[in-house]
Every structure is written in structure tokens, then in C-alpha cells.
C-alpha positions as CSV (number, residue, x, y, z in Angstrom):
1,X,0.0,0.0,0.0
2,X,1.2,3.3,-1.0
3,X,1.4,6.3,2.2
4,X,-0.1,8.3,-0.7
5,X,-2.6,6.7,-2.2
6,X,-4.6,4.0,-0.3
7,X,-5.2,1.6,-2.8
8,X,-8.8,0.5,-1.3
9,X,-9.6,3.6,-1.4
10,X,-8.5,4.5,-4.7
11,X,-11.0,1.3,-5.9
12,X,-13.8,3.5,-5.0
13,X,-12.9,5.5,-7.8
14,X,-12.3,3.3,-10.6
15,X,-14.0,0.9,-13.1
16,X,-13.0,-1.7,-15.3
17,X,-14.5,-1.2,-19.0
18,X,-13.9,-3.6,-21.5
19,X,-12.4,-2.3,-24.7
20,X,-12.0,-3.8,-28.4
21,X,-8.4,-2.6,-30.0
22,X,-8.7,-0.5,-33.0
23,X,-5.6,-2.1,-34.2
24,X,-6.1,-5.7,-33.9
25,X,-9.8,-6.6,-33.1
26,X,-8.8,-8.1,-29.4
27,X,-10.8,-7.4,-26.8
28,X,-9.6,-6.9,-23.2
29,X,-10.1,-5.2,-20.2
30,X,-8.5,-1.6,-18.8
31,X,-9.0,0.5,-15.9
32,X,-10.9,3.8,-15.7
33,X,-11.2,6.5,-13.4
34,X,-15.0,8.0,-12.5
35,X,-14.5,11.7,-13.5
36,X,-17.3,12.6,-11.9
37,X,-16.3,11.8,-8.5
38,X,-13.0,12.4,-8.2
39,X,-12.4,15.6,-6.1
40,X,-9.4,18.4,-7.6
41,X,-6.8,19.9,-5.7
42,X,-4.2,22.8,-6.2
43,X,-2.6,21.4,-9.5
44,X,1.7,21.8,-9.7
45,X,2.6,24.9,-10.5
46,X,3.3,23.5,-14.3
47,X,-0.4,22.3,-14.5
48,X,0.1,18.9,-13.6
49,X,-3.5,17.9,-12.3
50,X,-4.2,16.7,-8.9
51,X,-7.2,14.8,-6.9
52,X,-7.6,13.6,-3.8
53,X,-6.9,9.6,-3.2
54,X,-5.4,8.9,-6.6
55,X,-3.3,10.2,-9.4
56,X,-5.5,10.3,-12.3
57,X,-2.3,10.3,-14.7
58,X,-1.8,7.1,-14.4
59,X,-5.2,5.9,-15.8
60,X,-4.9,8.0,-18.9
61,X,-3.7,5.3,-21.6
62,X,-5.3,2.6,-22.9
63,X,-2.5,-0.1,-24.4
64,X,-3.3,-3.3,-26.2
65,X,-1.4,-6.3,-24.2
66,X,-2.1,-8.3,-28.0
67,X,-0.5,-6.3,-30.0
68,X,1.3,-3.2,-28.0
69,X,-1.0,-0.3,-29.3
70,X,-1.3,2.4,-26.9
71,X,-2.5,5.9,-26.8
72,X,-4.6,8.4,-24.8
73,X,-7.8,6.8,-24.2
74,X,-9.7,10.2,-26.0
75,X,-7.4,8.8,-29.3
76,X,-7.8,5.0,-28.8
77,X,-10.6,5.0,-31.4
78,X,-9.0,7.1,-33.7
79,X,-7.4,4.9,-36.0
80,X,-6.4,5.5,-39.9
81,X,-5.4,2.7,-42.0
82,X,-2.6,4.3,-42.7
83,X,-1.5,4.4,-38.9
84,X,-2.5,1.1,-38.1
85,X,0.1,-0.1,-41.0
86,X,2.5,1.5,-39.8
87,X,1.8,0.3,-36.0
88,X,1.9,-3.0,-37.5
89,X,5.1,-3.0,-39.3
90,X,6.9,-1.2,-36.6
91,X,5.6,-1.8,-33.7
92,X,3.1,-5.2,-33.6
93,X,5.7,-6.8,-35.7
94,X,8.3,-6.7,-32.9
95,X,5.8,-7.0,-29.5
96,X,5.7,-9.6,-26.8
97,X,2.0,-10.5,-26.1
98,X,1.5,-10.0,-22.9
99,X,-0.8,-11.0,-20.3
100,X,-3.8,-9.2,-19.9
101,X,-3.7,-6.8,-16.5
102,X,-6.5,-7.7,-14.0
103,X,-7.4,-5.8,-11.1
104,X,-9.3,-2.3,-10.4
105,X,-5.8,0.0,-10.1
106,X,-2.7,0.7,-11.9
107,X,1.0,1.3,-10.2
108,X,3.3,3.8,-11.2
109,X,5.2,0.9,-12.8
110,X,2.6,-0.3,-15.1
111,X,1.6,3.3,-16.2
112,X,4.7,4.4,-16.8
113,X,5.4,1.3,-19.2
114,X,1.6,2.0,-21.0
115,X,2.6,5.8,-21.3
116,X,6.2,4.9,-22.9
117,X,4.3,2.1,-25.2
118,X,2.3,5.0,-26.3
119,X,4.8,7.2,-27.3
120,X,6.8,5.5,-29.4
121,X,3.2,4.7,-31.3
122,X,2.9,8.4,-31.3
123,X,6.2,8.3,-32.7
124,X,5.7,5.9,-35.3
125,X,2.1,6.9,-36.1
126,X,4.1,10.3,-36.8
127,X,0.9,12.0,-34.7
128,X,1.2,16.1,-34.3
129,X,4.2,17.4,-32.8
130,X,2.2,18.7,-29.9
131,X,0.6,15.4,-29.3
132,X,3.5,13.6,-28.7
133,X,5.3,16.3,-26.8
134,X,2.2,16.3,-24.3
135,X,2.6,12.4,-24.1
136,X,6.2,13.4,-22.8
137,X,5.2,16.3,-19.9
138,X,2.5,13.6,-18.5
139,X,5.1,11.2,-19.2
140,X,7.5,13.1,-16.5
141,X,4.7,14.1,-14.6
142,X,3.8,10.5,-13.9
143,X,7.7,9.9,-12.6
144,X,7.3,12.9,-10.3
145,X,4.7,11.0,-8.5
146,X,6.7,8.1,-8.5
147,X,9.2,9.7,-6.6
148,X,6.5,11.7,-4.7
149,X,5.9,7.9,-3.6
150,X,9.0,6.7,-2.8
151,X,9.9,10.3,-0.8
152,X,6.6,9.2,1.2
153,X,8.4,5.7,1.6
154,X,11.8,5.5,2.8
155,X,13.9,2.8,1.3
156,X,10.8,1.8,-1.3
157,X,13.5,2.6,-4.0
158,X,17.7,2.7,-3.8
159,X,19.8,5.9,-4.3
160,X,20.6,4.7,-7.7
161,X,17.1,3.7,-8.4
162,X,16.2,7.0,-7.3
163,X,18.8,9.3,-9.6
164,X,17.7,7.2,-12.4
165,X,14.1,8.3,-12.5
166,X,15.3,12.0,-11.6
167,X,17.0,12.1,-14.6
168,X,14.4,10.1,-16.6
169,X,11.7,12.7,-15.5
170,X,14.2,15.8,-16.7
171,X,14.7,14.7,-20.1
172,X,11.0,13.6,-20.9
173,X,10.1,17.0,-19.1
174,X,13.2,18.7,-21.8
175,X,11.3,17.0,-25.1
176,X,8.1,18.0,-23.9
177,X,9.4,21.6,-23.9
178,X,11.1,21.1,-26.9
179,X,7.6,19.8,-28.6
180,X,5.6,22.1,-27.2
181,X,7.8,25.0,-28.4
182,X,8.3,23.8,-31.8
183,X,4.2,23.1,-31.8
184,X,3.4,27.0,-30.1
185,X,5.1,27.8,-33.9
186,X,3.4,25.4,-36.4
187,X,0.2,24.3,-34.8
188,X,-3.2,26.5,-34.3
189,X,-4.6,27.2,-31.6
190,X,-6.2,25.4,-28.8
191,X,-3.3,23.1,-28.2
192,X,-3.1,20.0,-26.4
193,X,-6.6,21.3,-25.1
194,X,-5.2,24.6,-24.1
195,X,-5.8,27.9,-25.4
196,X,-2.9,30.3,-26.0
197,X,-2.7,32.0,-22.6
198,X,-2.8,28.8,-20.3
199,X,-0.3,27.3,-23.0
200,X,1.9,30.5,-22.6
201,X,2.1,30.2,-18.7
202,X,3.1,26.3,-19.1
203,X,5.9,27.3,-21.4
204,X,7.1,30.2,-19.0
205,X,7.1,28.0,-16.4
206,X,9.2,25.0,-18.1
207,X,11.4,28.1,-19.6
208,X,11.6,29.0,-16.0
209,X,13.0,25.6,-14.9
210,X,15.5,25.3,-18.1
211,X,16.8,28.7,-17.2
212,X,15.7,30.5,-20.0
213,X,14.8,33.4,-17.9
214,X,13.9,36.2,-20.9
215,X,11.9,34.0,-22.6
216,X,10.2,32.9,-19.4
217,X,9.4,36.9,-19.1
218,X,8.7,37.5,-22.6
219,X,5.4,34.1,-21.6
220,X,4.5,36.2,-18.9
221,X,4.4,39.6,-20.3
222,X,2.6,38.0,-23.2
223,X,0.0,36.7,-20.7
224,X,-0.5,40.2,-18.8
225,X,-0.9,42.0,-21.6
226,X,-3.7,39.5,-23.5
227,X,-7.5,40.5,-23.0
228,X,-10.4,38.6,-21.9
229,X,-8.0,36.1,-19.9
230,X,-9.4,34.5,-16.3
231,X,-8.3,37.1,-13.7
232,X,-7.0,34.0,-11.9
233,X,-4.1,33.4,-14.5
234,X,-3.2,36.8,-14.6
235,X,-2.2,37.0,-11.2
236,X,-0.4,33.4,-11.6
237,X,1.5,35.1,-14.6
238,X,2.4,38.4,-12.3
239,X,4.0,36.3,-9.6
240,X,5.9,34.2,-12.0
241,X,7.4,36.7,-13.5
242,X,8.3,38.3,-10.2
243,X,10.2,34.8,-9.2
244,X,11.8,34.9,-12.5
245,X,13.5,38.4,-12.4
246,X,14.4,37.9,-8.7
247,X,16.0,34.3,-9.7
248,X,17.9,36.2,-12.8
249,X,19.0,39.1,-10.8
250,X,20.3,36.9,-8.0
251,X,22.3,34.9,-11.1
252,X,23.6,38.4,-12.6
253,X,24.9,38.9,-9.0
């Protein structure tokens, strides 16, 4: 049992749905989360999204133990022919079956695996740049709750263990900036489900951890300065920005 989730309790608040892959015609069962009940709370300052009693990350893929295909479960349906031959020559072709996960929640372990299988489909499917740089942020936001966990648990994983997945989240969280960058440039407008001012705070806060510290203030300044925004974001954008100069004039020191 995990000191931050209690996995009885975490049952209340998920289903098991069965589900036909789009891919291969098997049918098999994954776990789902009722929306509806699940209760929000102050999300990371990067947007990650946070409940009470579960992390709702790690229920967001659905992956095929037949024949590997994975994706966001909003996508799962959304199959061309043309993607499903290339899932098939490059990513069927070469997967172990597995067996078929039973039970009523996921572990870190398991998501993490389902989120990965899903981005290299993403990959191979050649999906929108922004689509698979998302996969990547929830990719290291999922880690950062693993290591929530094992902070919660002393000894749950080893030092090397530990540095491992601290430096797998950093470079998922450095391609998801990288995507999301590239996408702010070649994609319209909402992105990834966001519009352009809540998409403009996330990238001055990753430009913010990367030390890009004008660009960081050039996201904010954008955000201040846009009309009809939530009053709410503003303010968020104001503080960062605050941080930011504080943090560069303490490095120009």
C-alpha cells in the first residue's frame, strides 16, 4: 500500500471497462477512473493535475497487451489505415504478447510502461508534434509521482534507483518543452486542449525551470498583456514573472 494513495480507497474511484483494440480486433479489459467523482486539488505549479486519493495520470492510456498499441484513451478510437500499418510494421511486428492486466488500479510501474508504449506509437504513427510532446510532460509528470511515492516511503527505491528516475523525468520534461515549443510555432490554436494563454504560462514556467529566464518573461508579459483572460491566470503570470526576475538578478549577482 502506497502512504499516498490507499489503494482500497483508490478502488472506490475506478472501473473496469472492456475495450476492443482498434488495431487488432482483441478485446480486453482496462482500468478507468469516475471523473465525476474524483475531487481536484491545487494542481503543480506546471499544470500537472491533482485529486484527492489517486493520481489520475496514471489511468490516462489505454494499451493493447495483443499487440502493444497504446494511446490516450480520448485517441484510442482514432485509428487510420494508414496508422495502423505502420503500428503493425513497426511496432506489432516486434511486441511480446502480454498478459492481460486484471485488477481495479494501476501502479506507477505499469503506467509508466503504458505511457512509454504509447509514445513511441505516437512516434511511429508520426501523430502532431504537440501530441507527442504532451505524451512526454505527462510522461514526467507521472515519474514525479513516483518519486512523490517513494519520498513518502523510505527505502521503497535505492539511491541509484532514485537518480535514475530524476534524470528520466528531466529529459522527458526537456522533449516535452522542446515539442511544445516547436508546436506553439506550427500548430493552431487550442493546443493540447489549451488555449494560447494557459499554454503561454506552461511554457514560462518550463522556460523557468530550463533557465531561460527572458523567454520565461517574454510568456509572462505576453499573458498580462492579453485580453479577456481569467483574472485568476493573470495574477499566476504576475507572480511568476516576479520569481523569475528575482531568480535572474540573484544569477547576474
Amino acid at each position: 500500500m502506497s502512504v499516498l494513495y490507499d489503494v482500497e480507497e483508490e478502488k472506490k474511484y475506478t472501473f473496469v471497462k472492456k475495450v476492443t483494440c482498434t488495431n487488432c480486433g482483441a478485446e480486453f479489459e482496462d482500468v478507468r477512473i469516475m471523473g465525476s467523482k474524483l475531487r481536484r486539488k491545487e494542481p503543480d505549479r506546471d499544470l500537472r493535475p491533482r485529486f484527492h486519493f489517486l493520481d489520475s495520470l496514471k489511468y490516462g492510456v489505454t494499451s493493447c497487451p495483443y499487440c502493444g498499441f497504446s494511446a490516450m484513451i480520448k485517441n484510442f478510437d482514432k485509428l487510420t489505415s494508414l496508422h495502423q500499418k505502420r503500428l503493425r510494421e513497426k511496432v506489432t511486428s516486434q511486441f511480446m504478447q502480454r498478459e492481460p492486466f486484471k485488477g481495479k488500479t494501476l501502479d506507477y510501474a505499469t503506467a509508466i510502461s503504458q505511457y512509454e508504449l504509447a509514445f513511441v506509437c505516437a512516434m511511429v504513427m508520426e501523430l502532431p508534434t504537440s501530441e507527442q510532446a504532451y505524451l512526454c510532460l505527462q510522461l514526467s509528470w507521472l515519474i514525479r509521482g513516483r518519486l512523490e511515492e517513494a519520498d513518502a516511503e523510505p527505502g521503497l527505491l535505492s539511491e541509484d534507483v532514485y537518480k535514475q528516475f530524476k534524470e528520466k523525468e528531466e529529459r522527458y520534461y526537456r522533449q516535452a518543452y522542446d515539442g511544445l515549443t516547436k508546436a506553439a510555432m506550427e500548430e493552431n490554436f487550442p493546443i493540447c486542449g489549451m488555449d494560447q494563454a494557459t499554454f503561454d504560462y506552461l511554457l514560462a514556467v518550463m522556460s523557468f525551470h530550463f533557465g531561460d529566464y527572458d523567454l520565461a518573461i517574454r510568456y509572462c508579459g505576453n499573458i498580462v498583456q492579453m485580453k479577456g483572460i481569467l483574472v485568476k491566470l493573470k495574477d499566476k503570470a504576475l507572480i511568476l514573472k516576479d520569481e523569475i526576475l528575482e531568480a535572474k538578478k540573484e544569477q547576474e549577482a
